[in-house]
Structure formats: C-alpha cells, structure tokens
N, C-alpha and C positions, 0 to 999 in steps of 0.2 A: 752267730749263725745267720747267715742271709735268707729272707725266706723272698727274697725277689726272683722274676723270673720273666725273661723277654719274651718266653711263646704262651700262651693261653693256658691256665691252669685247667685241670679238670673239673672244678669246682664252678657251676654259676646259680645264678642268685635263685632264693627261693620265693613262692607269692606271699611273703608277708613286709610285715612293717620293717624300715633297714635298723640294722642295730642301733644299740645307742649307748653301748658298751664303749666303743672308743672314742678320741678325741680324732678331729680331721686336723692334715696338714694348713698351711698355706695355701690360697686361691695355686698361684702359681708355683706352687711347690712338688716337689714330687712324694705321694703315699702310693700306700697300698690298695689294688685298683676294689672299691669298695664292692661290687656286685659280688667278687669273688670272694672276698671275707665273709660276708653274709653269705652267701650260698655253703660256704666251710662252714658255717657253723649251724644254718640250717642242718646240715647232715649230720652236723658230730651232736644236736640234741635229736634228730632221727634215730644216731646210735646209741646215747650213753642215756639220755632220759627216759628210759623203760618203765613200765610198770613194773615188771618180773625182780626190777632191781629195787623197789622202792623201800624195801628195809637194808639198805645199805648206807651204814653212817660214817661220814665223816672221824677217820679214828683222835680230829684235834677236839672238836668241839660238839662231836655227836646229832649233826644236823646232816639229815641229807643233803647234799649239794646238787645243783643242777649245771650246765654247761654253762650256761650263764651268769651261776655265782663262780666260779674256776676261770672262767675269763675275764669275769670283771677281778679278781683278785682283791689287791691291797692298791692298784695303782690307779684305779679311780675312785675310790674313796679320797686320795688326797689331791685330785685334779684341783687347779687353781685356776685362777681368770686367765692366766697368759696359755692356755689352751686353748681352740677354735670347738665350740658346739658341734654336732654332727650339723649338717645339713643335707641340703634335697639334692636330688641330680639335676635337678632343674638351673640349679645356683652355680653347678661344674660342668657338668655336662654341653649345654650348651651353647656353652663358651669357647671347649675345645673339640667342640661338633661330633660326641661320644654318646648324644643322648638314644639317637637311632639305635645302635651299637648294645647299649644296656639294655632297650625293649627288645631284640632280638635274641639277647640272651633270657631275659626275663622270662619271654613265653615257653622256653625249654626246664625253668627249673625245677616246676615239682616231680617228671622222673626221673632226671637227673640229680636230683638230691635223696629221692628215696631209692635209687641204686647204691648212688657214692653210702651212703649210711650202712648198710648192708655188710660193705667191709672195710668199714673204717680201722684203723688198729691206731696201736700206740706208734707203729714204726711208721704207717702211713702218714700220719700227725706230722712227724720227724720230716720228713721228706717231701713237708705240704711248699709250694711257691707261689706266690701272685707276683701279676703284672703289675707295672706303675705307671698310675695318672694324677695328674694333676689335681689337686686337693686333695688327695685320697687320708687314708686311715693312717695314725699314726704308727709307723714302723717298730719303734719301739715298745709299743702297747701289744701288738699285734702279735712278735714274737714273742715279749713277756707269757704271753695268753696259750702262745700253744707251747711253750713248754710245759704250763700248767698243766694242759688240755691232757698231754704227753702223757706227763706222769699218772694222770688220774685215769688216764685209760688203760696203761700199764697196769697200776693195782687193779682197775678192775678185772684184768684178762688172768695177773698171776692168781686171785679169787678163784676165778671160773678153773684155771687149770689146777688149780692144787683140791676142788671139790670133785673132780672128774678125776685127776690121776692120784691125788695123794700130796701132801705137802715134801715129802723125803722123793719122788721121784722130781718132781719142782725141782729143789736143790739139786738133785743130782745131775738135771740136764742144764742149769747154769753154774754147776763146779766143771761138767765136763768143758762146757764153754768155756769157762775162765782157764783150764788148761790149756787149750788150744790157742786162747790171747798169749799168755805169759810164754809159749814154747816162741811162738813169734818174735816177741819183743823182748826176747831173751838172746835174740842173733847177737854178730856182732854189732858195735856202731858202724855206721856207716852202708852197713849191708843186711838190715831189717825188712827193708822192701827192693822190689826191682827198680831202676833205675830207670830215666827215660835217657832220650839219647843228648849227645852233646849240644844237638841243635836244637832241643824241647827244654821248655820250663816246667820243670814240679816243683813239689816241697822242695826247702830249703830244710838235708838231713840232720845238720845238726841241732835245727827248733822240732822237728819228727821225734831226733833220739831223745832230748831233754824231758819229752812227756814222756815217750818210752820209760824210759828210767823211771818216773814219778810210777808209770801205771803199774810196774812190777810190782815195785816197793806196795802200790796198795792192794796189789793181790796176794804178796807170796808175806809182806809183815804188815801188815794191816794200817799202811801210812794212811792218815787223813788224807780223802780227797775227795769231792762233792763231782755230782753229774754237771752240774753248769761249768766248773772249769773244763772236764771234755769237750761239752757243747760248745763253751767259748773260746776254744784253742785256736789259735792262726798262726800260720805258718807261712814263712816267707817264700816268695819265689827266686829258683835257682838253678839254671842251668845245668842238668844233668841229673836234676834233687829226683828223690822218688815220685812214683806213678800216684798221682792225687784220688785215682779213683780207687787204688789199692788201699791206700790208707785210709780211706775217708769208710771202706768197708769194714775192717779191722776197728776202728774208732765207732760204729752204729753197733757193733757186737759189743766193744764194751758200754756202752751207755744201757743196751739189752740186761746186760749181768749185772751192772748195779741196780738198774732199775729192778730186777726180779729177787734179788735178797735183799732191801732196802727195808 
C-alpha cells in the first residue's frame, strides 16, 4: 500500500526533536516528506500514549508499549551501515530550498497535532499519506510502522468497545459486517462490482475476482489468510475493470473485521 501523496497531508510537524525511528533516503532520492511523519506521530503518541491506558500490556511480551516502541518494530533493530542516519533539515532542505517551507509548517504544529490526536483511529492510520522530498524517510520503514501503528490502535479501540458494549455485541457487529462482505463477493465473476466505462481504467476483474475467492473461502471455511496480504493486494489496470474506489471500500471493511476478531 502506497502511503504517498502529491497534495499536503494533514499531518505537520510537532515542536520536538525529529524522530530517529527511521532511516533517511538518499540526498537525491525521493522519501517521505519528513515534517509530516514526525508530525503523524507526534499525534498518534498524543493519541495512544495515555496515562488512562498505562496498564495495558502487550498480550506477546507483557510490557507496555509506546508508539515509538510499535514503530520502531523489528526493522531497526536490524538496520545496518548501508542505511543513511537521520539528519537535519538543514542538510535537505536547503538544498532544495524546502527549509522556509518546514518553518512555516513548524509554527503551526503543536494545535495541529493536538487536534489531529483527538481523532486519531486505526482506520485513519490506514488512509494516513505523505508528500515526497528529497531525502526523506524511508518509505519502507514508514509504512512497515503504520501498519503496526494500525493494528495496535485497532486492539486498542476493539478493548475500549467490548468494555463499553460487551464482548458478544463486538462480534456481533463484525459477523454482521462479514456478512455483508461475503453476500458482495459472493456475486458472479466478473460482476462483483460496478464497472467503469470502456473509456476508463479500474481494476483489472479477474486479479479483483481471484482475492474474491480467497476472501470468501476465509470467511464462510476458515482458509488461512493474514491482513498484510489484503493490505498488499494489487491490482492491475484495465479498461472497463471495476470502480477502484468501490473496491478499495469493500477491501478497508475487510481489513476492519479481521482486525476486530483477531
């Protein structure tokens, strides 16, 4: 999943020190535009590092976790030399005359981060994008991190709603969900979703139908299948294929329903 995006995210940096959770691209390479990642995550430890949550353990290892241990993950503990160190905006910035650019966002971030935090969710996570500049954060890293982010925001909301409604009405509102996935991708082939016209590119139906198929088989007979293969699904383009935003809805509801009985 792409988390690029050419217009400005909503996210800009917050007045601290910039992470040091990722590794940076190449001088002239293209990453993820760094004010905005730091500003993401400024919010999401706004959102998830509560005190109200501070007995809530890690169900692998029984240690609290912080946004910052869930984003660093597993994948900078094994960082090696042929990775670039973080560095300053000084060092990118201006060079491709962006450093103006960063202060102007700068001075806006601590309420804009303590809004964004407010309503952060796990679906918001899903649907987060940054710009790309030169040097930035490594893309790889970045998305590894909000999947993590994802997930862990996820458990914590299906928590909060199953001690507010109940654990049995929990399930009941992601079996009624996964009903309403499978009646979908239960059509025929070929006519699962609406079509664009002859002269538009969507999906390409029959890489659509082939997870089709897989996603039934994991709701109605219980086939193996993990949220990162939804997440990393891609689909070819094809004149006349289905409506990319239809499906792309359909496919965030199921990532919803594994992630809440998981």
């Amino acid at each position: 999943m792409s988390r690029a995006n050419s217009s400005p995210t909503k996210f800009v940096r917050d007045n601290e020190a910039m992470s040091t959770i990722f590794p940076r691209v190449g001088k002239k390479s293209l990453g993820y535009n760094v004010t905005q990642v730091d500003a993401f995550l400024a919010a999401a430890r706004r959102a998830y590092d509560q005190p109200e949550h501070g007995d809530d353990l890690d169900a692998d290892t029984g240690v609290v976790e912080s946004v910052d241990e869930i984003a660093a993950g597993t994948e900078t503990e094994t960082t090696t030399d042929n990775t670039l160190p973080p560095t300053t905006h000084d060092e990118t910035g201006a060079a491709d005359g962006t450093e103006g650019i960063h202060a102007i966002v700068a001075e806006k971030a601590e309420a804009e981060a303590t809004r964004t935090s407010a309503t952060l969710t796990a679906e918001g996570i899903r649907h987060t994008a940054f710009a790309m500049h030169k040097g930035g954060y490594s893309p790889e890293h970045v998305d590894a991190a909000l999947e993590r982010l994802e997930d862990a925001f996820a458990a914590r909301e299906r928590d909060q709603a199953t001690r507010d409604r109940g654990e049995q009405a929990w399930m009941a509102d992601a079996e009624g969900t996964a009903d309403v996935i499978v009646a979908r991708l239960s059509r025929t082939p070929g006519h699962r979703f609406t079509r664009t016209s002859v002269l538009a590119v969507g999906y390409k139906r029959v890489d659509v139908d082939r997870l089709a198929n897989k996603l039934v088989k994991y709701f109605q007979d219980g086939r193996e299948l993990t949220v990162d293969e939804v997440r990393s699904a891609v689909f070819r383009p094809e004149r006349g294929g289905y409506r990319e935003a239809q499906v792309d809805l359909v496919l965030d509801s199921v990532v919803d329903v594994m992630l809440a009985v998981r």
